[in-house]
N, C-alpha and C positions, 0 to 999 in steps of 0.2 A: 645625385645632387650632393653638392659640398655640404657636410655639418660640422660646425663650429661650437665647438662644447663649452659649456661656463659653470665657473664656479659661483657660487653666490654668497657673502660674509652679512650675514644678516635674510630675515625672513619676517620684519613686521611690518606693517603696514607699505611700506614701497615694495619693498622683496615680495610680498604676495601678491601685488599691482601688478610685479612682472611676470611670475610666473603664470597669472593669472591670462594676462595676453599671449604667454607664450601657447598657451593650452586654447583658449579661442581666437586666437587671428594666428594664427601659423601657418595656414593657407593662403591669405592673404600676403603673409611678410615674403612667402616662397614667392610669387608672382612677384613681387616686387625685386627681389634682392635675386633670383637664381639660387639662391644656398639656404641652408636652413639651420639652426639652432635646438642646441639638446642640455640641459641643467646636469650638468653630470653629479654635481655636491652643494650642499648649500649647509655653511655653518648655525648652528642656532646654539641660543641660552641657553632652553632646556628641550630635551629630547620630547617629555611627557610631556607637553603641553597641548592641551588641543587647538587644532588649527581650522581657518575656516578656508583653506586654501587647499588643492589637489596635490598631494606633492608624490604619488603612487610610479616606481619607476627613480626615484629619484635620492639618492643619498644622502642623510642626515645627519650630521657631526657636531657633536660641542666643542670640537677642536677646531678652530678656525685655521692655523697656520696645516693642519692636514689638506684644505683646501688650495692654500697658495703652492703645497709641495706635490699637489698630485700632478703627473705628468701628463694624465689626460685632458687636465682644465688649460683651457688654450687662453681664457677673457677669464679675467677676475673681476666683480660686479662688489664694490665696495657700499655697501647698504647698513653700516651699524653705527654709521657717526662716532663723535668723538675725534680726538687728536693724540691717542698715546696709542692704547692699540692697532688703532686703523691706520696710520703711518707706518707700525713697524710691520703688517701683515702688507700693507702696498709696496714697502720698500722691498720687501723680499718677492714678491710676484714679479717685479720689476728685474729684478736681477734673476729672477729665475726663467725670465725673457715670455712674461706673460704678459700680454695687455691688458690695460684696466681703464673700468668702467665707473663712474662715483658721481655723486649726490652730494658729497661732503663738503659743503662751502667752506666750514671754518678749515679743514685740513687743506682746503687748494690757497685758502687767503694768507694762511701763518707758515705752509712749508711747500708752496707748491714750486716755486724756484730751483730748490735742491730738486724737487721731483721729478721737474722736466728736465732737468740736467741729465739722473741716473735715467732716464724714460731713453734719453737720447744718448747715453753711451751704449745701450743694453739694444737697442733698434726698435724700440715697442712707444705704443701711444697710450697718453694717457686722455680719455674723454670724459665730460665734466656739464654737460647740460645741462641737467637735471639740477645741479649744483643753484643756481641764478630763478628765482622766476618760476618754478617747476615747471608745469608745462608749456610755459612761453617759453617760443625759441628764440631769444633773445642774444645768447650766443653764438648762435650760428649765422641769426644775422649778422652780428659785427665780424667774424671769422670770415665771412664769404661775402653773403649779398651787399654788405655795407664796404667793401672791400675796395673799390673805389675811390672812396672820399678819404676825406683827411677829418676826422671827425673834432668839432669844435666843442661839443658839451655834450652828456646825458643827464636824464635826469628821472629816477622813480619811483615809486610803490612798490617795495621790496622784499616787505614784509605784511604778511597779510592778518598778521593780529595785532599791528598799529594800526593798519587803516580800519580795521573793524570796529576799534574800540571807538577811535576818531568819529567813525560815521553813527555810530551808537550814541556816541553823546551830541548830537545835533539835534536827537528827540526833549520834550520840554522834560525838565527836573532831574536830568543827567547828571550823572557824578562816576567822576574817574572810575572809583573802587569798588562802585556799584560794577559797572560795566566792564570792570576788568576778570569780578568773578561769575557773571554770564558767561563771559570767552572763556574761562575756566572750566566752565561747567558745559560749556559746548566742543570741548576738544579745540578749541582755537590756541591757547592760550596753556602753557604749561604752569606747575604746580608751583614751581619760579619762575616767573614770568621774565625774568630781569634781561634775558638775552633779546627779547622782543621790544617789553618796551623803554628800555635806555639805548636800543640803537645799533648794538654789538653784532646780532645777525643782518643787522642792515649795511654794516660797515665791513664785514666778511663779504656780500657780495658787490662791493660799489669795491673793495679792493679788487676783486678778481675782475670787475664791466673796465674799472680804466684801466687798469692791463690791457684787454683786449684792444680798448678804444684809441690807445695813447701811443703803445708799444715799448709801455715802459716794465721795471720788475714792479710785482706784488709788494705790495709797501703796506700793509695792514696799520703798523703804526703809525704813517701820516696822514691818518682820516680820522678829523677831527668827529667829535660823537656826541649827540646832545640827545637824550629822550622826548619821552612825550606827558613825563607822570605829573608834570607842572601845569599841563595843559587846560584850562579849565572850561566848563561850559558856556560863562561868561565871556572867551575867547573867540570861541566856534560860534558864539550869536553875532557878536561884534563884527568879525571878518566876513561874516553871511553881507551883515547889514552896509559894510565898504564895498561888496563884492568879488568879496573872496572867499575859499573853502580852504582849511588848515588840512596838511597831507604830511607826514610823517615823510618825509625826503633824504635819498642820496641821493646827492649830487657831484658830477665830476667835469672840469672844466679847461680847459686851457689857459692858460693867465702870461702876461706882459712879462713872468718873473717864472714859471714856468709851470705848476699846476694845482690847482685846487683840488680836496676831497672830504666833503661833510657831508653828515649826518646827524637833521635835525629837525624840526617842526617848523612849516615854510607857510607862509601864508600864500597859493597860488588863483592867481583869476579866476574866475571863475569860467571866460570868455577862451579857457586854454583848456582843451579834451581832456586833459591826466586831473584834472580838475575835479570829474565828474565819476569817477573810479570807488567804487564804495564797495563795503563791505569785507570780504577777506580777499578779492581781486589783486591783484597786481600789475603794474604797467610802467613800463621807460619809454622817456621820449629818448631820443636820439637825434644830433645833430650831425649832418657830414656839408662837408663845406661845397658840396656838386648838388645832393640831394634833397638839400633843408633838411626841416625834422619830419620824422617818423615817429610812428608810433608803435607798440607791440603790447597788446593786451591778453589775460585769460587768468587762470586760477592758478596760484603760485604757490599752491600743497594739494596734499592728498594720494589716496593710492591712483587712483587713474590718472590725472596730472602727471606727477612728479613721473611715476612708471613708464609713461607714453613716452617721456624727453629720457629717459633711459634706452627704450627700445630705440627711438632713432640714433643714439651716440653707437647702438650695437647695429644697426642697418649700416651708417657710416662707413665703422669699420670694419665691416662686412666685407662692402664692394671693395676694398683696396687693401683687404688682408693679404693676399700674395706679391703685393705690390712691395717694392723697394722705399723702405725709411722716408724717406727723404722725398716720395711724392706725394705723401698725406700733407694734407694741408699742419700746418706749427699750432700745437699748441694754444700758445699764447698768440696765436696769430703773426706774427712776425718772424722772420727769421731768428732763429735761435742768438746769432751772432750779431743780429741786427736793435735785439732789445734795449732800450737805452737802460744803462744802470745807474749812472750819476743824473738822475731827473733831481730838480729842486721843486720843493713844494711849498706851497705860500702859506704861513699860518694865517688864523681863521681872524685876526687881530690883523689881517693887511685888506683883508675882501671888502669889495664896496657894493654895498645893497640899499634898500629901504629897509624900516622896521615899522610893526606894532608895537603899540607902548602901551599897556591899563597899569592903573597906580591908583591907589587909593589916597583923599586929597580934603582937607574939611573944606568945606562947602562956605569959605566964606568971601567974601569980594576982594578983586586983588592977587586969586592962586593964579589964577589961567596965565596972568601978566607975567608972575614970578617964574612962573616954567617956562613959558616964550622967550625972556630973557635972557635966561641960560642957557636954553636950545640956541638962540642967536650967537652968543657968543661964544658959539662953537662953530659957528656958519651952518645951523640946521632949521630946516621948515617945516612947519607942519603943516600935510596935505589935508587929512581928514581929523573934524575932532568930535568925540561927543562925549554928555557930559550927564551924568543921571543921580539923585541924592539914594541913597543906600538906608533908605524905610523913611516913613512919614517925621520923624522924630528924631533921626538922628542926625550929628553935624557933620556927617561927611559925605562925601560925592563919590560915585565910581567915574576916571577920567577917562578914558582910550584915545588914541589919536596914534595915527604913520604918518610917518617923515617922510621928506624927499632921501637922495641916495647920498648915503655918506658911508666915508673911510670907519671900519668898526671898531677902531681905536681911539677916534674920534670920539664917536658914536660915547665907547663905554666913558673917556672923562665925562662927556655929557651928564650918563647914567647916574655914575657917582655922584653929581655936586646936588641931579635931580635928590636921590636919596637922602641927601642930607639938609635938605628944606625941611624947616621948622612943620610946615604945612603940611607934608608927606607923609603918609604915615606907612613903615613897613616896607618890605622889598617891593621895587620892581619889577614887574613883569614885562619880556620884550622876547617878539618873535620874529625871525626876517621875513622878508617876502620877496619872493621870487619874478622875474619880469618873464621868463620862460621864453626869451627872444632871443 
């Protein structure tokens, strides 16, 4: 039976996911795939560390680039994150005409372009499941099964310690900071939490879904990016009570002008499946213009997750390792030649949505008018309103109320003139909301 040796640049938590399958289901992967795999080297931090992983048989190096240069590692399994080392250990595997395996969403969102360029002059693949979703196969649907259609929007739960915190603070006396160092304290949630929840790893993979989805390049900086830390419990009771649940959202779209891409806290129906996605879960809808939408849901970390959508990018390239370049399915799903580079992207001040609106407002007769009037004379409606004073004794009211769909440009003069009502007191607060149609 064929063995296909790997190298492995990292061994924490994913890296022992894999080797950990490699060591009990390897009989099984054999029945599946004819050929079999063998860890020939796997780079680590520190050698002395104890591990809770078998790694007996198997070569340990704190030299990572002795991995990409041994001649025996046929796959290189990028598992250390990051964007300075892990790019320059992948560009040389690459050129050293090793294929590679990787997990690294921010390295495929910020340089994966250049990547798949040297991937395709050098004749090697580069695979990246694991990257999106962890073990949702989320790109493989769009790569293949979605392959088909001409896809009109996605849309999802990308990160699974925004929507944790989100579904945490739905319980009564919720507070952001409370709940963000629970997720801290449960391993959800890093020590700086900042890439989670202001939207940055959610915008690293909604750059790499519409790639796939569109067939355009990675464009990391035209996705727009808004968090979740503004978010309050007052928000998440209000949208319950209109019938919605607030979701931490990427979204990617098609547009009259050529393509949308944010990232930001959506008010969705509650009547719409990705609605009901709680906890550290993950989920994208998918639209293709034959198939409507889909759905793809499961747990979007951890070491069995994330490792599982590794092992298949290495079953993949398994079967068509002897095969010629050029009959692996591309990459980025499209023909190398075929990827649009001049796509134009619509800023987030041209999209026409709904909104939620809470404002704090003194409770005296005559506000509710003064706000309808200036939402009017912008041509905006308000669908839902309600209205509650803010304790027994004091003069002011908490407002909320969504509009019908307006230009967001619109929208913000609105905002502004709202803000500067005598009656108003302090920022407002406004979130979009999503029709998911």
């Amino acid at each position: 039976m064929k063995v296909i040796t790997l190298g492995l640049l990292g061994l924490g938590t994913v890296g022992g996911g894999l080797v950990n399958i490699l060591r009990t289901s390897l009989p099984e992967i054999e029945r599946r795939l004819g050929k079999s795999f063998r860890v020939e080297r796997i780079a680590v931090r520190d050698l002395n560390r104890a591990r809770n992983v078998n790694t007996d048989g198997i070569a340990l190096t704190d030299d990572p680039f002795s991995v990409v240069q041994d001649p025996n590692v046929q796959v290189v399994v990028e598992l250390m994150g990051g964007t300075t080392l892990a790019k320059d250990l992948v560009e040389q595997a690459i050129k050293n005409g090793k294929h590679v395996v990787t997990a690294n969403k921010a390295l495929i969102a910020l340089y994966g372009n250049e990547m798949f360029a040297l991937a395709k002059q050098h004749g090697v693949q580069i695979y990246f499941e694991a990257a999106v979703a962890g073990g949702v196969p989320v790109i493989k649907a769009l790569r293949e099964g979605l392959a088909g259609n001409q896809i009109q929007w996605l849309a999802g739960i990308i990160n699974g310690t925004g929507n944790y915190i989100l579904t945490e603070m739905k319980k009564p006396s919720a507070d952001f900071a409370v709940v963000l160092k629970k997720a801290q304290d449960l391993g959800y949630a890093e020590a700086d939490p900042t890439y989670d929840v202001e939207g940055i790893d959610a915008a690293h993979k909604l750059t790499i879904l519409a790639a796939l989805a569109f067939g355009i390049e990675l464009n990391f900086t035209q996705v727009y990016t808004e968090g979740i830390s503004q978010v309050s419990a007052d928000d998440i009771r209000f949208a319950q009570q209109f019938g919605y649940e607030i979701k931490h959202l990427g979204t990617a779209a098609r547009t009259a002008n050529g393509f949308s891409l944010r990232v930001h806290p959506t008010l969705v129906p509650k009547t719409v499946l990705i609605a009901n996605v709680n906890g550290v879960m993950n989920a994208v809808m998918v639209n293709g213009n034959h198939v409507g939408s889909t759905m793809y849901y499961g747990p979007g970390a951890g070491a069995g997750a994330t490792a599982s959508a590794v092992m298949a990018d290495l079953i993949d390239l398994a079967r068509g390792f002897d095969a010629p370049a050029d009959s692996h399915v591309p990459g980025l799903a499209f023909q190398p030649d075929a990827i649009q580079r001049d796509a134009k992207f619509e800023p987030i001040d041209a999209i026409e949505t709904a909104y939620y609106v809470r404002c704090t407002v003194k409770d005296h007769p005559g506000v509710l008018a003064k706000i309808s009037q200036v939402l009017a004379n912008h041509d905006i409606s308000i669908e839902h309103l309600h209205q509650e004073p803010l304790g027994e004794e004091a003069d002011f009211a908490l407002m909320v109320f969504t509009t019908d769909v307006v230009q967001e440009s619109r929208f913000n003069h609105a905002l502004a003139e709202l803000e500067n009502l005598k009656d108003v007191e302090g920022k407002i607060a406004r979130i979009r909301i999503g029709a998911m149609s």
